[in-house]
ZABALUM-99440 format. One record per residue (C-alpha): residue number from 1; x, y, z. Coordinates in nm, 4 decimals. Layout:
BEGIN
+-----+----------+----------+----------+
| num |        X |        Y |        Z |
+-----+----------+----------+----------+
| NUM |        X |        Y |        Z |
...
+-----+----------+----------+----------+
end
This chain:
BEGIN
+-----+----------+----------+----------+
| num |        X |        Y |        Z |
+-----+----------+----------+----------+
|   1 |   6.6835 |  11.9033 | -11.8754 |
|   2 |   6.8475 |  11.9398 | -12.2204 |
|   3 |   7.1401 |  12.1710 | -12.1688 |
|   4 |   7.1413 |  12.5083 | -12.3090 |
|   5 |   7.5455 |  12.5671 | -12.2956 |
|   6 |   7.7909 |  12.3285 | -12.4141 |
|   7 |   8.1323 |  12.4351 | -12.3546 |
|   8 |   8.4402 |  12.2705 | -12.4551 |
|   9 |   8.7877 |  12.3716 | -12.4134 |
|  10 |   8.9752 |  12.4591 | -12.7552 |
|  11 |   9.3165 |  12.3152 | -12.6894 |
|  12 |   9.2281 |  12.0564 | -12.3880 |
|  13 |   9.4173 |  12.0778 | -12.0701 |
|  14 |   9.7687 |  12.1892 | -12.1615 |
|  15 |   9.7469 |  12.4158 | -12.4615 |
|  16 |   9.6212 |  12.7815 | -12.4428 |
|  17 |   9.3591 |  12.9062 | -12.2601 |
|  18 |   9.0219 |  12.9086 | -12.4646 |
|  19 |   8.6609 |  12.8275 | -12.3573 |
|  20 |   8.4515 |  12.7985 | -12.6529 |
|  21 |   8.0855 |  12.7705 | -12.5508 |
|  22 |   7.7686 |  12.6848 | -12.7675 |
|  23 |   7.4272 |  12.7690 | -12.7196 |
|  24 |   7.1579 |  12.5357 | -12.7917 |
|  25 |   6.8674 |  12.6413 | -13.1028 |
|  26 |   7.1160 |  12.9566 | -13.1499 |
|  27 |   7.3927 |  13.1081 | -13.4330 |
|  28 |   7.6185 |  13.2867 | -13.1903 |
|  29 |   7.9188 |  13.1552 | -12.9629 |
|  30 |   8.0558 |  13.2785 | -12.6602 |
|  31 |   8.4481 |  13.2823 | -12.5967 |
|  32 |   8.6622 |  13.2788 | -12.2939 |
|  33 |   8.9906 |  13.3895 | -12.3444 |
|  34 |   9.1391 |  13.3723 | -12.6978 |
|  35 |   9.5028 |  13.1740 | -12.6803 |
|  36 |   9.5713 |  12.9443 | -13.0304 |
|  37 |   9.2463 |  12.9378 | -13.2049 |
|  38 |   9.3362 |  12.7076 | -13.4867 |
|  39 |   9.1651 |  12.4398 | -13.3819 |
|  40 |   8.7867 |  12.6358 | -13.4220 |
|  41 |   8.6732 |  12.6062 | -13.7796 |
|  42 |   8.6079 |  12.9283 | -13.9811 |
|  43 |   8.2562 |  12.8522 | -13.9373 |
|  44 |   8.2614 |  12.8101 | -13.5368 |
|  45 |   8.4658 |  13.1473 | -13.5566 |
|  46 |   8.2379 |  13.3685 | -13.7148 |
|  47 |   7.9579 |  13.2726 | -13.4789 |
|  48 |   8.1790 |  13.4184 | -13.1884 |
|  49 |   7.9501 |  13.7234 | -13.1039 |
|  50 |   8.0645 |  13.7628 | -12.7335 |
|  51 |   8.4365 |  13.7382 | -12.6356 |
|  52 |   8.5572 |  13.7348 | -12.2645 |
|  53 |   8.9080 |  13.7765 | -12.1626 |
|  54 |   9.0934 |  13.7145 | -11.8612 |
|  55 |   9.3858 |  13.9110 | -11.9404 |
|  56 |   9.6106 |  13.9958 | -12.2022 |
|  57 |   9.9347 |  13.7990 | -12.1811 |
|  58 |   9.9777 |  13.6488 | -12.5060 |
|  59 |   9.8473 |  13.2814 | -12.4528 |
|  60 |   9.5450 |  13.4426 | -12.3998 |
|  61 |   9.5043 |  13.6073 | -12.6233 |
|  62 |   9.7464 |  13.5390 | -12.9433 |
|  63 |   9.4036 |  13.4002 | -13.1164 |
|  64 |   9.2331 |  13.8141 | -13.1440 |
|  65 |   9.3901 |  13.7817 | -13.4952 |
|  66 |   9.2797 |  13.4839 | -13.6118 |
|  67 |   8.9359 |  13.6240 | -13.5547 |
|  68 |   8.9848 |  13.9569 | -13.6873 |
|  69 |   9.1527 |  13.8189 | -14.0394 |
|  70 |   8.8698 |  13.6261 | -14.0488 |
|  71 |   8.5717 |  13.8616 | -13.9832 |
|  72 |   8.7262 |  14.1559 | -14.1894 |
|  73 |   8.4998 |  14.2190 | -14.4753 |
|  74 |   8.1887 |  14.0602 | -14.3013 |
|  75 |   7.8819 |  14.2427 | -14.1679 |
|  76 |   7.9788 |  14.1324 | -13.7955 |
|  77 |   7.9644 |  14.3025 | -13.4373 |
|  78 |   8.1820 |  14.1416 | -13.1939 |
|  79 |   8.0934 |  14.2374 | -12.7886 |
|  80 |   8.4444 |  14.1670 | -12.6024 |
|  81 |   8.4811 |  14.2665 | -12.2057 |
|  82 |   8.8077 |  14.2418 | -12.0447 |
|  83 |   9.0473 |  14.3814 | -11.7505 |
|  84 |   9.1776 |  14.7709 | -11.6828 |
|  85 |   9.3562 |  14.8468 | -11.9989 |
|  86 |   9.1933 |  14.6296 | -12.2310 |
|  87 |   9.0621 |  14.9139 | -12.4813 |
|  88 |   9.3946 |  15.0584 | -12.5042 |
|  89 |   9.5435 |  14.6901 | -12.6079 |
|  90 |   9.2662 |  14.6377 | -12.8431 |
|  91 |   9.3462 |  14.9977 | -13.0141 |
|  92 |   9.7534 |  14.9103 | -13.0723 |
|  93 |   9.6543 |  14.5775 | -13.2012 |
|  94 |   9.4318 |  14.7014 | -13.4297 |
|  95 |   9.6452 |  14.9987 | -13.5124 |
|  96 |   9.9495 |  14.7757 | -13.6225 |
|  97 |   9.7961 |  14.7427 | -13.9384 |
|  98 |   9.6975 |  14.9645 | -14.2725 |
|  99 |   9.3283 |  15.0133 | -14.3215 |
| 100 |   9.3837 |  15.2360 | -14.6248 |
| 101 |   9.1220 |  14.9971 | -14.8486 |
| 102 |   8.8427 |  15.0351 | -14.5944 |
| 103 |   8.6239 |  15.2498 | -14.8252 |
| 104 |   8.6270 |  14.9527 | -15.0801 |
| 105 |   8.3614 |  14.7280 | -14.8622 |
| 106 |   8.0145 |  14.7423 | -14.7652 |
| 107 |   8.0286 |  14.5473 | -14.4941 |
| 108 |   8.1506 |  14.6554 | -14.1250 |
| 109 |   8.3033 |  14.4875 | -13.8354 |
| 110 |   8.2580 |  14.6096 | -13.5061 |
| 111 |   8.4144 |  14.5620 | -13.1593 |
| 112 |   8.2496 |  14.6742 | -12.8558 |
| 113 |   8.5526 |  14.6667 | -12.5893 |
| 114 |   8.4345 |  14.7094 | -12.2357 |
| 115 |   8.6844 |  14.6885 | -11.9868 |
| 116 |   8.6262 |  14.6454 | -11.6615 |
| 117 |   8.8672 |  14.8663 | -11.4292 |
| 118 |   8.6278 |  14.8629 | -11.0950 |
| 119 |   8.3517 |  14.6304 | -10.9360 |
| 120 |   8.0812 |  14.8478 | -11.0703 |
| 121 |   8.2552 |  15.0679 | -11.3321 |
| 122 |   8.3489 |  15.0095 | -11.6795 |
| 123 |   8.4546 |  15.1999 | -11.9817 |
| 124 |   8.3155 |  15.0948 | -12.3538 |
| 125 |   8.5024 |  15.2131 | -12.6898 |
| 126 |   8.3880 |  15.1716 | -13.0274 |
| 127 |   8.6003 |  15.0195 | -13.2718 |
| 128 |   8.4834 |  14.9954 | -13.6676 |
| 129 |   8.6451 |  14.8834 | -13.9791 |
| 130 |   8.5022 |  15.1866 | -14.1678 |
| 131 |   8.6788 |  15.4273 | -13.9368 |
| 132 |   9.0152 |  15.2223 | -13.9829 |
| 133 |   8.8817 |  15.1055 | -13.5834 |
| 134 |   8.9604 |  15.4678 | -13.4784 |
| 135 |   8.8257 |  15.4894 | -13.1225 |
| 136 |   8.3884 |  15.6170 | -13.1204 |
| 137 |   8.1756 |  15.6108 | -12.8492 |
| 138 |   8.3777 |  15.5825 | -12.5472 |
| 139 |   8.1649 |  15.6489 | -12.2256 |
| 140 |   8.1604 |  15.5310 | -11.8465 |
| 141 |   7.9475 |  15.2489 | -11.7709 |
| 142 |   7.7744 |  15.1460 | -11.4355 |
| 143 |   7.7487 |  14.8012 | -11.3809 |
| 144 |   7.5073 |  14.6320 | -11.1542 |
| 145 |   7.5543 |  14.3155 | -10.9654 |
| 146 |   7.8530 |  14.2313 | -11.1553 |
| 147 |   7.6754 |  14.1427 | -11.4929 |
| 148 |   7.9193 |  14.2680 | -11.7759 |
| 149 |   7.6718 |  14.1109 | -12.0672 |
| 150 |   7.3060 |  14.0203 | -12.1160 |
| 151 |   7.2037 |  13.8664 | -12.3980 |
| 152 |   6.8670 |  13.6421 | -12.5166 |
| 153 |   6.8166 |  13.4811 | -12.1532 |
| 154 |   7.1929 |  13.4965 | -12.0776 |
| 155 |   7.3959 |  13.6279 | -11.8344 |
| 156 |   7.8138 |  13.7004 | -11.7802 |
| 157 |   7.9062 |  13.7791 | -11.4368 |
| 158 |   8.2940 |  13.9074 | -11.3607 |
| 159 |   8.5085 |  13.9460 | -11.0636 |
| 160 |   8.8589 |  14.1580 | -11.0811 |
| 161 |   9.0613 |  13.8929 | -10.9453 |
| 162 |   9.4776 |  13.9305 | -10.8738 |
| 163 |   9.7391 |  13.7542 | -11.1369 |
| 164 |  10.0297 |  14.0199 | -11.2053 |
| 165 |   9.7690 |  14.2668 | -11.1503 |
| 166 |   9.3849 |  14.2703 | -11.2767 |
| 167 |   9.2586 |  13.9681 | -11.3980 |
| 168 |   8.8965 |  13.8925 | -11.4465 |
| 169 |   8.7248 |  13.5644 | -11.3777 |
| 170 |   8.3388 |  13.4720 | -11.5338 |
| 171 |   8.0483 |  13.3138 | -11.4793 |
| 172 |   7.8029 |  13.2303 | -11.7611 |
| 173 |   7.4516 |  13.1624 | -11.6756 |
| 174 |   7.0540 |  13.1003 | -11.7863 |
| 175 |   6.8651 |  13.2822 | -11.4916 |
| 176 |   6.6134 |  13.0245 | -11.5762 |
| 177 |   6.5273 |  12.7162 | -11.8194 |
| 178 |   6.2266 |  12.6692 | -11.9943 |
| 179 |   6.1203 |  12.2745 | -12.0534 |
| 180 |   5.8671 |  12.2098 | -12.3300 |
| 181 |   5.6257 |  11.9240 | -12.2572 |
| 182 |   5.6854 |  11.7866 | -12.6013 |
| 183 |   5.3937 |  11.5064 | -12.5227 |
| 184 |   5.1643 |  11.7747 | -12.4522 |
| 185 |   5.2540 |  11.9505 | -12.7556 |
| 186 |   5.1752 |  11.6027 | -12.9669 |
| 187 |   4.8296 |  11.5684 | -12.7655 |
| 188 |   4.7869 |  11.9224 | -12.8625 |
| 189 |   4.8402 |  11.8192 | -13.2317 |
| 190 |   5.0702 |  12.1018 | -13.2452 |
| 191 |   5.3832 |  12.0819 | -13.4584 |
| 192 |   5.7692 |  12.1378 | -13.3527 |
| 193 |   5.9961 |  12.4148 | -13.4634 |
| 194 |   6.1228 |  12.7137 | -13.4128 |
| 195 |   5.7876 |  12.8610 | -13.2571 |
| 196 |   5.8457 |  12.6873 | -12.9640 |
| 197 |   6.1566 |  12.9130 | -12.8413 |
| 198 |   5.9030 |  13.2210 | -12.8647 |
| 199 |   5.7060 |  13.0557 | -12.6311 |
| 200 |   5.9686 |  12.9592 | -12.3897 |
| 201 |   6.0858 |  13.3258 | -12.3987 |
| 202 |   5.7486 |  13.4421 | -12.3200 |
| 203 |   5.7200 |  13.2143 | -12.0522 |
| 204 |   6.0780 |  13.2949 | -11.8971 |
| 205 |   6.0242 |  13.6894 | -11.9294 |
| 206 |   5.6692 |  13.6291 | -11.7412 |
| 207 |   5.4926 |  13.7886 | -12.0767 |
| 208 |   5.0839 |  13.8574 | -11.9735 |
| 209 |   4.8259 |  13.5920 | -12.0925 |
| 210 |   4.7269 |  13.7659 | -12.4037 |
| 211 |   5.0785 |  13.8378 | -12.5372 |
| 212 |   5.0369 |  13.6344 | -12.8940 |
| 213 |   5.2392 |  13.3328 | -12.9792 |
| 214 |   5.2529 |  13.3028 | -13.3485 |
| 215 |   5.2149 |  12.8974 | -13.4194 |
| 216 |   5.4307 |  12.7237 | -13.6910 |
| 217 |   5.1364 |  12.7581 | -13.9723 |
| 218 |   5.1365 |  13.1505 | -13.8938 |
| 219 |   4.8160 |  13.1543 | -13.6726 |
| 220 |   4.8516 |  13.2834 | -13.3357 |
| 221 |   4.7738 |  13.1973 | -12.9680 |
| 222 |   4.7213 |  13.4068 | -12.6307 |
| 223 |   5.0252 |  13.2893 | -12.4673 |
| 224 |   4.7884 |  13.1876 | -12.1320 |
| 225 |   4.6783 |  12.9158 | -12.3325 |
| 226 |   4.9852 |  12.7291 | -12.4685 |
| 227 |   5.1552 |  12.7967 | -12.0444 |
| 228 |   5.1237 |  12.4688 | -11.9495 |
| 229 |   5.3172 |  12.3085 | -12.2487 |
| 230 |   5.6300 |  12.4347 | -12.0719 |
| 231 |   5.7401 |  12.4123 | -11.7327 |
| 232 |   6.0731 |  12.6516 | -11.5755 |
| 233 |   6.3559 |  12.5591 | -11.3932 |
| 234 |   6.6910 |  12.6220 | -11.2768 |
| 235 |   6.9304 |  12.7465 | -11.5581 |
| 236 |   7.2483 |  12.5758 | -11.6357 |
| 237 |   7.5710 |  12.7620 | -11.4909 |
| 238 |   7.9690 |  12.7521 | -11.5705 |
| 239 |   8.2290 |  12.9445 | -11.4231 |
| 240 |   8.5548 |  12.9919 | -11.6032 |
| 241 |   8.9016 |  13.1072 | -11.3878 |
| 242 |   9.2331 |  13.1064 | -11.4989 |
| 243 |   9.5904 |  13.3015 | -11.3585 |
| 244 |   9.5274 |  13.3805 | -11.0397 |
| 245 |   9.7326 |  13.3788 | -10.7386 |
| 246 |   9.6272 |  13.1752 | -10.4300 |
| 247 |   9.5301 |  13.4487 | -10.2086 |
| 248 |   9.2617 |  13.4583 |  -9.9748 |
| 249 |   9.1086 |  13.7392 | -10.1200 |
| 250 |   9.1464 |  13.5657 | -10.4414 |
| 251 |   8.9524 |  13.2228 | -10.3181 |
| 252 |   8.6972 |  13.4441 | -10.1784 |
| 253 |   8.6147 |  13.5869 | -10.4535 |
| 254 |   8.6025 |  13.2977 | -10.6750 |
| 255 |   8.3296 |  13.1072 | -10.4997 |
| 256 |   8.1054 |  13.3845 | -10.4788 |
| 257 |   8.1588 |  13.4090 | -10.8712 |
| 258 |   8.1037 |  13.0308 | -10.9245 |
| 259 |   7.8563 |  12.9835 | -10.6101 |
| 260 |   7.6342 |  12.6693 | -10.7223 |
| 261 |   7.7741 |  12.6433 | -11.0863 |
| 262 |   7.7038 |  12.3268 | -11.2976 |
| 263 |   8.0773 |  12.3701 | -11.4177 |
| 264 |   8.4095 |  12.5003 | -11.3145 |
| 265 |   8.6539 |  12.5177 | -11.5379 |
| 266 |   8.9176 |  12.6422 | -11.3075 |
| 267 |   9.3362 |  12.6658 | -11.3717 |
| 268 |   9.5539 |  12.3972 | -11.1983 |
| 269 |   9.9171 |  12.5151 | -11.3471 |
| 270 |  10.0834 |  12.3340 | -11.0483 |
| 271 |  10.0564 |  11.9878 | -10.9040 |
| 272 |  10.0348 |  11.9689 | -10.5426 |
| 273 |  10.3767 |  11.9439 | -10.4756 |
| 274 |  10.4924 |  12.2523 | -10.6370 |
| 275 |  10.2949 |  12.4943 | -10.4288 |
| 276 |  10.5785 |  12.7242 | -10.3905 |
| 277 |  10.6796 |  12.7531 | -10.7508 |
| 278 |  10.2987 |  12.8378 | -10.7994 |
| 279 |  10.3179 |  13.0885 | -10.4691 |
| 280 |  10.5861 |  13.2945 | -10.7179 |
| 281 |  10.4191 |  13.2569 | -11.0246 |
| 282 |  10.0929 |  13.3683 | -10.8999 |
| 283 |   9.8911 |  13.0555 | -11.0175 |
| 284 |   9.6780 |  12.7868 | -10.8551 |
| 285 |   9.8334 |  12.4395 | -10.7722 |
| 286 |   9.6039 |  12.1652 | -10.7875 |
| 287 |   9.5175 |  12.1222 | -10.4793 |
| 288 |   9.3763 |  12.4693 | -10.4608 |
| 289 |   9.1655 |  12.4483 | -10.7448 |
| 290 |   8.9927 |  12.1354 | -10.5851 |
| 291 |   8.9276 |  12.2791 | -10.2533 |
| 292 |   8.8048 |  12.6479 | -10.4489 |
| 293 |   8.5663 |  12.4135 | -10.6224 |
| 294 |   8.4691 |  12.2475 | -10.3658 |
| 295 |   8.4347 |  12.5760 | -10.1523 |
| 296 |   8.2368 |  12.7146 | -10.4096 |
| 297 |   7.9739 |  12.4026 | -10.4163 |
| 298 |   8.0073 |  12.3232 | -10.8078 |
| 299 |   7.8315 |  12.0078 | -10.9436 |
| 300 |   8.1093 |  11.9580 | -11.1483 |
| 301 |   8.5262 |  12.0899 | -11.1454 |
| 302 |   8.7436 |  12.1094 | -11.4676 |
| 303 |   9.0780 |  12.1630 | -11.4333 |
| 304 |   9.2803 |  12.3105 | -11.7096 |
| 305 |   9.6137 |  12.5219 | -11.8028 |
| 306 |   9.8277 |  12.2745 | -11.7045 |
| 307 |  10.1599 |  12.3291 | -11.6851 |
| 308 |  10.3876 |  12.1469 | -12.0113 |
| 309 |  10.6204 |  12.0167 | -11.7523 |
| 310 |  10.3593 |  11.7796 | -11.6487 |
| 311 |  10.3064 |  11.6378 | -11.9744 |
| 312 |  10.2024 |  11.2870 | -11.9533 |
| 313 |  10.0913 |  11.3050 | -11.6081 |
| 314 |   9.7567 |  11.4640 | -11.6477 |
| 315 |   9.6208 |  11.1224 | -11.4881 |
| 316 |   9.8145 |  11.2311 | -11.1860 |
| 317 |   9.7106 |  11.6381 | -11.2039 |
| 318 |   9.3437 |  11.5003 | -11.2261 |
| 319 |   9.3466 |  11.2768 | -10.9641 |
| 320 |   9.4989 |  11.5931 | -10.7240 |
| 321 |   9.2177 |  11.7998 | -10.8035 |
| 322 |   8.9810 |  11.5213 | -10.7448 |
| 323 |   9.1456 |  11.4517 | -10.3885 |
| 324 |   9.0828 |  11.7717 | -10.2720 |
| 325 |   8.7524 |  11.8464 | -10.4259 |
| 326 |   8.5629 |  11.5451 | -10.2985 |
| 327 |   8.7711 |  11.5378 |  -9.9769 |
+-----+----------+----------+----------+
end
């Protein structure tokens, strides 16, 4: 199975917090938490159209500016979800500047700020450059099984998790994946491109036999006879958790969020031997991330956040996680 998420994380294990995840045959970007963003390219910026954040202290989220100098002026609409509080954070960042040349462009930028101050209940506000991102549209939403965004065949799960107070965790997911025979597509004499991801779409949203499949030459197909060029699976899975205290309530939470996940990219500030230090600080040691991977039955555990005092022993951090996740 070709992957449909690659993630990778912006400023590797030490540096600030940021989860920058591609989607395969698509423009747009997801991001987890928004610490130093230097190292994205303008171009990897811009395709940011979903942004999820833990919480708000600032190496998580010192990068919002980058973005916004960047997208100002551009027809963009940027869908950001984040802890209790989140809106109002957004609105004095925003605020802290003049927008007194707004009427000058065509173009507008939009945030969507959902924040997420209950298990099912969340509150959306409007922000938009051609209102000087006054606040529109706020209203209470409900949110079902704990899915904060759903976008073309993917999914963002959340849990409120404890730091020093709310602190979300996420899951990213592909309910399914759709595999395209491409040897049955040669026998078929059928081209490549683009056409194909209409078809796997059709397939994964269980669209009736006659739904039409236009083919790359502009003809079109009853979708009952172009099934069996694509077979469904399992879709991929990551989980992304960072500042959170090592509480049971805390751990319990976590594996039901990243239950079965391909990935885990998971906070280890502490090594093993600092577990009191991390007790105080509210933050995983290493140790604990391992066994909250393990707990949680991921293919796959990547630790991250580590603390600068262990620089030049990540060897050492990695091997602690390991230790506990494949004890």
């Amino acid at each position: 199975m070709r992957p449909l998420l690659h993630p990778s994380l912006v400023n590797g294990r030490f540096g600030d917090p940021a989860l920058f995840v591609e989607t395969l045959h698509q423009r747009s970007a997801l991001l987890f938490d928004m610490g130093d963003l230097t190292p994205l390219s303008a171009r990897d910026l811009l395709r940011v159209s979903h942004a999820f954040i833990s919480h708000t202290h600032i190496d998580h989220f010192i990068g919002f500016d980058a973005l916004l100098r960047l997208a100002v002026g551009r027809e963009k609409r940027v869908t950001m979800v984040g802890p209790a509080g989140f809106a109002a954070r957004i609105y004095h960042k925003l605020q802290g500047y003049e927008w007194d040349l707004v009427d000058r462009y065509d173009a507008d930028l939009v945030f969507d700020v959902s924040e997420l101050y209950a298990p099912a209940r969340a509150r959306r506000t409007r922000f938009r450059f051609k209102n000087a991102f006054r606040r529109e549209q706020e209203e209470e939403l409900g949110i079902s099984n704990a899915i904060v965004a759903e976008e073309s065949g993917i999914r963002v799960e959340a849990a409120i998790l404890d730091h020093h107070g709310p602190c979300l965790g996420f899951a990213v997911a592909e309910p399914a994946h759709a595999n395209v025979w491409k040897n049955r597509v040669d026998e078929r004499g059928l081209p490549t491109g683009q056409w194909l991801q209409a078809l796997k779409r059709a397939v994964i949203e269980g669209k009736p036999g006659d739904h039409p499949i236009m083919l790359a030459d502009g003809s079109t197909e009853a979708l009952g006879a172009l099934r069996d060029l694509v077979t469904i699976t399992q879709g991929q899975k990551i989980a992304y958790v960072t500042d959170v205290a090592d509480t049971p309530n805390n751990r319990a939470a976590i594996v039901k969020l990243a239950q079965g996940a391909d990935t885990l990219f998971i906070e280890s500030r502490f090594a093993a031997a600092d577990r009191e230090q991390a007790q105080q600080r509210a933050h995983l040691t290493t140790t604990a991330a391992g066994e909250i991977a393990r707990a949680a039955g991921v293919r796959k555990v990547e630790p991250f956040h580590f603390s600068p005092r262990y620089a030049g022993e990540e060897e050492r951090m990695l091997k602690e996680v390991a230790s506990a996740f494949h004890k």
